[in-house]
C-alpha positions in Angstrom: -83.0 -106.6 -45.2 -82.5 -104.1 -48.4 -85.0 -101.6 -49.3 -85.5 -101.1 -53.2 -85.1 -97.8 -54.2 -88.0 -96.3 -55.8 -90.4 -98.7 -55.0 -91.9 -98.3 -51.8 -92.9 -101.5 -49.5 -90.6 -103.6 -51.2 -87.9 -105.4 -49.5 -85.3 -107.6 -50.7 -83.5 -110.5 -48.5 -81.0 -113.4 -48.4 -83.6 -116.7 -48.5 -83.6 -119.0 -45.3 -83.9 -122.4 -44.9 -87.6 -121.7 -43.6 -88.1 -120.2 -47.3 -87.4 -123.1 -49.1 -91.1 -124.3 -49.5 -92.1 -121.3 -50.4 -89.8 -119.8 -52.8 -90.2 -123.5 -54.7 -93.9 -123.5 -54.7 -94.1 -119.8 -56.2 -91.3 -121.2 -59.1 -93.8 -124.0 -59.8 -96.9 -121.2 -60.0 -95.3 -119.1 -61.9 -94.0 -122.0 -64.1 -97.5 -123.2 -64.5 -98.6 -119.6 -65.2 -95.9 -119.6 -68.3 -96.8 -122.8 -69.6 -100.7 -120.9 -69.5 -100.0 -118.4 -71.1 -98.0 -120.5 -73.6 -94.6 -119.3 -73.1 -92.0 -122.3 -73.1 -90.3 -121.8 -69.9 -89.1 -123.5 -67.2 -91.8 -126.5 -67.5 -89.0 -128.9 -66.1 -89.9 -127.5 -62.9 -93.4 -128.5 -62.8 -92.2 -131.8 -62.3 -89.8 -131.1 -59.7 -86.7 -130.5 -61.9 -84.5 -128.0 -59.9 -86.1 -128.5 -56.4 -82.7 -130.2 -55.2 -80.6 -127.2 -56.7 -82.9 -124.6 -55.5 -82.7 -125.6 -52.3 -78.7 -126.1 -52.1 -78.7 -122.2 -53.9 -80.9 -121.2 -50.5 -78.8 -123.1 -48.3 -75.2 -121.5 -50.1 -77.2 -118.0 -49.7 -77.3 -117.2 -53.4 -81.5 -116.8 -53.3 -82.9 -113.6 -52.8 -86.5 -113.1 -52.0 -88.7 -110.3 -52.3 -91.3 -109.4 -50.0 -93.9 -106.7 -50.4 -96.2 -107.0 -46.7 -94.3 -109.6 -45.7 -95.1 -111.7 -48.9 -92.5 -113.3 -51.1 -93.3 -111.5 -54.7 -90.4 -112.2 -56.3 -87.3 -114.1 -55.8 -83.8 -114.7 -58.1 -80.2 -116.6 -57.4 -77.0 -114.9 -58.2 -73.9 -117.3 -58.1 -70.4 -116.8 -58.2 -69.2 -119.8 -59.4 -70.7 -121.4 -62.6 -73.4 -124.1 -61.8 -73.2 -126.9 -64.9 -75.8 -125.9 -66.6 -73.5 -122.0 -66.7 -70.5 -124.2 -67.8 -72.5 -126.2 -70.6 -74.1 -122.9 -71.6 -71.1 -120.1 -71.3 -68.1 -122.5 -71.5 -65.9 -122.9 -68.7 -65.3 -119.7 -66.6 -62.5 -119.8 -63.8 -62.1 -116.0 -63.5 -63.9 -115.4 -60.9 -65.1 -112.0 -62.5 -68.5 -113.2 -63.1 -71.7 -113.4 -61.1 -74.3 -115.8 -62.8 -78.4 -114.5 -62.7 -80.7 -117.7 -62.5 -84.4 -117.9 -61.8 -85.5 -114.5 -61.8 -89.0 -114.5 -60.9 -91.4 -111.9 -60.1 -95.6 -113.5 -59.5 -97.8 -112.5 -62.3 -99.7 -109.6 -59.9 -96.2 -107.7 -59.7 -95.5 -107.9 -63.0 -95.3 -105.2 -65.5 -94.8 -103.2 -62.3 -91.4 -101.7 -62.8 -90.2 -104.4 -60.5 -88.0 -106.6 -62.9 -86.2 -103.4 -63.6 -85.4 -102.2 -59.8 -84.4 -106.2 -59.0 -81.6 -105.8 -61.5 -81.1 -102.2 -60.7 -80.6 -103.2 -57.4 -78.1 -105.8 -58.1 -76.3 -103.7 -60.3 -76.1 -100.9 -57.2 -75.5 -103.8 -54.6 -72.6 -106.1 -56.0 -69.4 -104.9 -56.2 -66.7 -107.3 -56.7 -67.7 -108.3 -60.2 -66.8 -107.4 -63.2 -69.9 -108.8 -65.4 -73.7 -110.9 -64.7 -74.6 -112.7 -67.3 -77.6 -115.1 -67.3 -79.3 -116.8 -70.3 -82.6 -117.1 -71.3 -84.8 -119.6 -73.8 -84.4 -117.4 -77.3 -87.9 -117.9 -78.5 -89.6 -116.1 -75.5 -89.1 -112.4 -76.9 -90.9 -110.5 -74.5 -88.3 -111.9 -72.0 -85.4 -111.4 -73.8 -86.2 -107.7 -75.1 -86.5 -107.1 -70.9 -83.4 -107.9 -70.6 -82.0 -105.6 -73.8 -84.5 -102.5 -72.5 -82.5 -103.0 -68.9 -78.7 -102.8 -70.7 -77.7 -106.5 -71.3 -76.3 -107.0 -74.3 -77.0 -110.3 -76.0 -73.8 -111.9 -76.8 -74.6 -115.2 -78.0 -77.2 -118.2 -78.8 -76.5 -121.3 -77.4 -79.1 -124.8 -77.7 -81.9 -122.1 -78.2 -81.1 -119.9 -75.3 -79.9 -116.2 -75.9 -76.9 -115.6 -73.5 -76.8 -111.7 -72.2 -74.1 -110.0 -70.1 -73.9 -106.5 -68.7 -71.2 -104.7 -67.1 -71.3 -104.3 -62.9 -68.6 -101.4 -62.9 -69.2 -98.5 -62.3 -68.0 -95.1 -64.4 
């Protein structure tokens, strides 16, 4: 288990099988909170869309979870090789220099926290055989994608309504 700097209580870990249920279930509530607060996002997993693949990410330990008092508040995936939905998205990728960012999520209480920031921070800090993590993200949700700009992505392209970002892992 990881500390995050600057934010005191906070933990991150590699998911278990044991967290399956409940990093799906928080996906779904925070997909439901989106669709809410009318921001068109990830509603494919209110019907199950993604359980299978979330479930193979926990069992390849790509998930993450975050726990704050032994509560998962936030979890995100981080492959190495490009799911299909990277290759349909980014084009095919055999480098081997990228590490893809998928489901970044963070419940609606720990929002607007600063926690977003020290999740990517601590990424950045934490992986170092990569040259570049790129993720993509549905275009028309703004206040999504300018989190992304205000942490250093650069947005490099649109692709079927999702804005593609990259940003650097090396180090200066």
């Amino acid at each position: 288990m990881a500390y995050i700097e600057g934010l005191e209580g906070f933990n991150i870990k590699i998911a278990t099988k044991d967290d399956s249920g409940k990093v799906i279930k928080m996906l779904k509530q925070i997909a439901l909170w989106m669709k809410d607060n009318e921001i068109n996002q990830w509603r494919f997993l209110l019907d199950g869309g993604d359980d299978e693949e979330i479930e193979q990410a926990i069992s390849n330990h790509e998930t993450y979870i975050v726990l704050k008092d032994n509560d998962i508040v936030a979890t995100f995936t981080l492959l190495s090789k490009q799911s299909e939905w990277d290759k349909d998205i980014w084009g095919e990728d055999n480098s081997s220099k990228t590490l893809y960012l998928h489901r970044l999520a963070i419940i609606p209480t720990y929002m607007k926290k600063g926690l977003g920031k020290s999740i990517l921070a601590w990424i950045q800090n934490n992986i170092s055989d990569k040259e570049y993590l790129k993720l993509d993200c549905v275009a028309e949700n703004l206040r999504l994608n300018n989190f992304y700009k205000d942490n250093g992505f650069e947005l490099v392209d649109l692709t079927d309504g999702h804005s593609k970002y990259q940003k650097s892992l090396k180090r200066n």
